[in-house]
VEXDREN-2710 file (C-alpha; in Angstrom, 1 decimal):
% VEXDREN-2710
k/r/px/py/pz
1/UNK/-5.6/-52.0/-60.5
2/UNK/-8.5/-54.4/-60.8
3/UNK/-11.2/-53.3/-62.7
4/UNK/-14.4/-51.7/-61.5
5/UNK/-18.1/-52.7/-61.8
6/UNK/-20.1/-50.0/-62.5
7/UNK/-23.1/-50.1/-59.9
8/UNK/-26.0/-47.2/-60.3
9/UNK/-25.7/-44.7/-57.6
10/UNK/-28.7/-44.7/-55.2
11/UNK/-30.1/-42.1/-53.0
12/UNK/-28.6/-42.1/-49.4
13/UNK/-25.3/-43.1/-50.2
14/UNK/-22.0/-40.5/-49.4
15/UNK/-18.5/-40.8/-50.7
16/UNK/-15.1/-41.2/-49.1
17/UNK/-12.2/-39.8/-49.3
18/UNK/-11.2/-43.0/-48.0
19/UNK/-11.6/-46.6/-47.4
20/UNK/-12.5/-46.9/-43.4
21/UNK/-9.6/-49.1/-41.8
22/UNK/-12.2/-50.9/-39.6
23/UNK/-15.9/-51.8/-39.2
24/UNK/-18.1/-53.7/-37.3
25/UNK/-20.5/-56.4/-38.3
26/UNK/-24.0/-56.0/-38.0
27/UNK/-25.5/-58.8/-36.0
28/UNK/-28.8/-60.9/-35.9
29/UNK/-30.8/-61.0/-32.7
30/UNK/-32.5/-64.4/-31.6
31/UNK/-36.4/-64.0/-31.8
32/UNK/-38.9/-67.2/-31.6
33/UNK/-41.1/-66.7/-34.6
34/UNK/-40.5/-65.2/-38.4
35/UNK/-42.0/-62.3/-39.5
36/UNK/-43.1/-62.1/-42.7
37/UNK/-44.2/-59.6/-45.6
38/UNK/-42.7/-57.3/-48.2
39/UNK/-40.5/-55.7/-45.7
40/UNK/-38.6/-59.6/-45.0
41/UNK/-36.1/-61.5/-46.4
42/UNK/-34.5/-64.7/-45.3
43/UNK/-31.4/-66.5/-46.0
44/UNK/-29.9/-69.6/-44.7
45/UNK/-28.5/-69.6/-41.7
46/UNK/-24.4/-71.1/-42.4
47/UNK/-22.7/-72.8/-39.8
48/UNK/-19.5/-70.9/-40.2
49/UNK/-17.1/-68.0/-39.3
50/UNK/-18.2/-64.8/-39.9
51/UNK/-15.7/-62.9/-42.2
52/UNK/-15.7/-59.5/-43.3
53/UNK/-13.5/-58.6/-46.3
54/UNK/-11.6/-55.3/-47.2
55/UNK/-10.3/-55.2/-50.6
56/UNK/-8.1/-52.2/-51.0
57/UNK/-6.4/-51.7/-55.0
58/UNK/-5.4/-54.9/-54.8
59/UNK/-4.5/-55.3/-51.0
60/UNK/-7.4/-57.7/-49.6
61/UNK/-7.6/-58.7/-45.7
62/UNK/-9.8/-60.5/-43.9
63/UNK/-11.3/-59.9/-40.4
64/UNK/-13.4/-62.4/-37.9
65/UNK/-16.4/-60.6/-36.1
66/UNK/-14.6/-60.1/-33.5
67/UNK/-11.4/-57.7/-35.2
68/UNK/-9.1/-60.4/-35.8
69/UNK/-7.0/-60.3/-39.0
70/UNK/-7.3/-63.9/-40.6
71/UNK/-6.0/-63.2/-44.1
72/UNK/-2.6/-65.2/-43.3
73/UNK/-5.1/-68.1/-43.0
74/UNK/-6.7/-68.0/-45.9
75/UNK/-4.5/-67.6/-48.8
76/UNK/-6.5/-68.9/-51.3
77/UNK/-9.7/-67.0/-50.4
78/UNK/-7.6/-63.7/-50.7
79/UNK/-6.0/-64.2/-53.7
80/UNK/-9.7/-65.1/-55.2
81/UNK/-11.4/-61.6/-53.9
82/UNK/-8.0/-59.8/-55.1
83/UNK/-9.1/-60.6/-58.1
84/UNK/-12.5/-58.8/-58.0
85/UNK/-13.7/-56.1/-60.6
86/UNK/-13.3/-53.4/-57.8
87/UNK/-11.0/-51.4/-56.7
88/UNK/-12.2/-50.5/-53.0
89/UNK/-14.8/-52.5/-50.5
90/UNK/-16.0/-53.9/-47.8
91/UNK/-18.1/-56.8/-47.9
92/UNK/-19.7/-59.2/-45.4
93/UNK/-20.2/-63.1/-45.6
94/UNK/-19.6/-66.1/-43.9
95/UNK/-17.0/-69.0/-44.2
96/UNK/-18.0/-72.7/-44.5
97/UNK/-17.2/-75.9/-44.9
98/UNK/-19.4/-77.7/-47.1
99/UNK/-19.7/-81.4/-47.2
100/UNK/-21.0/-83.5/-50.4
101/UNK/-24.2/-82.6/-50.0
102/UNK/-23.7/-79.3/-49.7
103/UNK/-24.2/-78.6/-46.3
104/UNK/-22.1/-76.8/-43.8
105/UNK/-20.0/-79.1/-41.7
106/UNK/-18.8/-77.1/-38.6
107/UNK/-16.4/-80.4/-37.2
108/UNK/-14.4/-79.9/-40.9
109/UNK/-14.4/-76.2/-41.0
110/UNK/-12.1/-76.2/-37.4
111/UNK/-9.7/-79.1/-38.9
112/UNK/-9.4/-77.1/-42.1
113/UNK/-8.0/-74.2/-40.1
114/UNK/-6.8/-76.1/-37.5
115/UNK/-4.3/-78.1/-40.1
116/UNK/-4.1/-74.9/-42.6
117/UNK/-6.0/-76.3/-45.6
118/UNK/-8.4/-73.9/-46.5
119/UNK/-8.2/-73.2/-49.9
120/UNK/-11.4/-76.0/-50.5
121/UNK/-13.9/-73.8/-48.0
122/UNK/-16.5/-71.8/-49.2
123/UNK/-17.0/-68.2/-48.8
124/UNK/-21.1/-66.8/-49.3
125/UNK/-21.2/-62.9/-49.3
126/UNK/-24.5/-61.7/-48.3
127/UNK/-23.7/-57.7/-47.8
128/UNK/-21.7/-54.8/-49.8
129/UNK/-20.9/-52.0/-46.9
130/UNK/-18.6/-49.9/-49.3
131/UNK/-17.6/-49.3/-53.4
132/UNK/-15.2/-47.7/-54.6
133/UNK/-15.1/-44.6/-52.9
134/UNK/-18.7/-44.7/-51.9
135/UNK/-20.6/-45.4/-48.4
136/UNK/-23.1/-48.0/-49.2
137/UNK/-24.3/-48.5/-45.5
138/UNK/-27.5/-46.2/-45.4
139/UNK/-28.8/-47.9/-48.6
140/UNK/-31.9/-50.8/-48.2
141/UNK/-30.5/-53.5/-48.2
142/UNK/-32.1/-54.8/-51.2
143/UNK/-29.8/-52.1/-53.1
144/UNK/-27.1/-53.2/-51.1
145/UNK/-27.9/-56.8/-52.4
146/UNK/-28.0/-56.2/-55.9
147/UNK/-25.0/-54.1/-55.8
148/UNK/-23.1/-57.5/-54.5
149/UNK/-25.0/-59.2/-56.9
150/UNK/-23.5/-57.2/-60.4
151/UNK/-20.0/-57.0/-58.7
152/UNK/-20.0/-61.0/-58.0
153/UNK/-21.5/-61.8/-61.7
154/UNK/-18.5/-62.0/-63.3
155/UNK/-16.7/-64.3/-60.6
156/UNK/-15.5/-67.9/-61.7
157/UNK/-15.0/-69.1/-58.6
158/UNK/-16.9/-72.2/-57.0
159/UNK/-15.8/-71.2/-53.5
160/UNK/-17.2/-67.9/-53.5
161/UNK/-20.6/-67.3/-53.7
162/UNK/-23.6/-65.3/-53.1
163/UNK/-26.0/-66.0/-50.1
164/UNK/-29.0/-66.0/-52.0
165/UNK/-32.4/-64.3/-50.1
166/UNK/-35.8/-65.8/-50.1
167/UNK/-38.9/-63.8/-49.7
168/UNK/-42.1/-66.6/-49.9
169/UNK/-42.6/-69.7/-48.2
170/UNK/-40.5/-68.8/-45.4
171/UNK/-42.4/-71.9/-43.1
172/UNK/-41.2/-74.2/-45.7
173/UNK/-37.9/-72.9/-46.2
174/UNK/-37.5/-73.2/-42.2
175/UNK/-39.1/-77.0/-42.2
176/UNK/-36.4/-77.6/-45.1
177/UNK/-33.6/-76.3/-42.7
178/UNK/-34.5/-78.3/-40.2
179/UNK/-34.5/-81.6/-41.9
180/UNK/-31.2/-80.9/-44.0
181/UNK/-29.7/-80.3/-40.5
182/UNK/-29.0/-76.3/-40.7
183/UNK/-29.0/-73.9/-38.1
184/UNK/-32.3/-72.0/-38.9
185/UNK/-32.5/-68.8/-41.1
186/UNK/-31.0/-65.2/-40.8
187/UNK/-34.1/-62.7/-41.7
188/UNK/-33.3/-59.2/-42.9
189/UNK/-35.4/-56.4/-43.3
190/UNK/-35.0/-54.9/-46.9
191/UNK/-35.7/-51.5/-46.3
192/UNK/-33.3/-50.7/-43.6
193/UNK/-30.0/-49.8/-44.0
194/UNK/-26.7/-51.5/-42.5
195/UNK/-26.1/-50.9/-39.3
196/UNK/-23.1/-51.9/-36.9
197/UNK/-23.9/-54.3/-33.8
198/UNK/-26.9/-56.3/-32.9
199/UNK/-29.9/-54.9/-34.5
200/UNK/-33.4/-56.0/-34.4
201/UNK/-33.2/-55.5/-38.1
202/UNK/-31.9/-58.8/-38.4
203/UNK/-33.0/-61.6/-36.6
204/UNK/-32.6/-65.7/-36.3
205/UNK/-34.7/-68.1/-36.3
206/UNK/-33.6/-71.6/-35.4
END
């Protein structure tokens, strides 16, 4: 059994007596402007697949936002999370293909699945739904954050990552988005917890 990060427990969080088979994403609604203040956080918005990981003792598989198991078609990216210091969870990112500057190249993320090389893509995790026995979903998100945080410290892994938030300069954070050719920015309030379908608590800002 992999080994297990000790995370603090927080207030608002239940335990399972089991890992739920199935969840749905939470999903960003389209607004025209960026709030901002203590309550907002942005992160880069990746020009990807969505993919939502359930790691189970061992057993990992990967699901698109729409329910479809993927795991046959990324090897590589399951035997990395297998590997995790945790024996149970579910955790939410997003799939890229990152060219040499870095930047998410949509065109080479469809050939790499198309012709089934996808051990070189790039998986950021940006949300922890479940721990080891414990329902993280009702947690602020910040605590869900830094939970993913300590659990993906120890990881030597180039292609997985963490989506990194940003809480100043979000007009200059969108201006840089724009000129480097990305989609726009996912904002995410910090004090709410995660919640399953479109939400105003997350928004996108192109």
């Amino acid at each position: 059994m992999a080994r297990r990060t000790r995370v603090a427990e927080q207030e608002g969080e239940s335990q399972l007596d089991s890992l739920p088979d199935t969840i749905l994403p939470q999903l960003a609604t389209l607004v025209d402007r960026a709030p901002v203040g203590p309550n907002w956080s942005y992160e880069i918005k990746f020009d990807g697949y969505r993919m939502l990981c359930r790691i189970d003792n061992g057993a990992v598989r990967l699901v698109t936002r729409n329910g479809h198991d993927w795991t046959d078609r990324m090897p590589a990216f399951a035997g990395a999370l297998a590997r995790l210091p945790v024996g149970q969870a579910w955790i939410d990112g997003e799939v890229v293909a990152l060219n040499k500057a870095d930047i998410p190249d949509f065109s080479a993320l469809q050939n790499a699945f198309a012709g089934r090389h996808t051990a070189g893509l790039t998986y950021f995790a940006f949300d922890l739904m479940f721990l080891d026995g414990r329902d993280l979903r009702q947690l602020r998100l910040s605590d869900r954050q830094a939970a993913l945080q300590q659990l993906l410290s120890s990881v030597d892994d180039a292609h997985i990552r963490l989506s990194n938030p940003f809480t100043d300069g979000v007009e200059s954070l969108l201006d840089s988005a724009c000129r480097m050719g990305l989609e726009g920015l996912i904002g995410k309030r910090v004090d709410r917890p995660y919640t399953e379908g479109r939400s105003p608590d997350w928004i996108k800002v192109k």
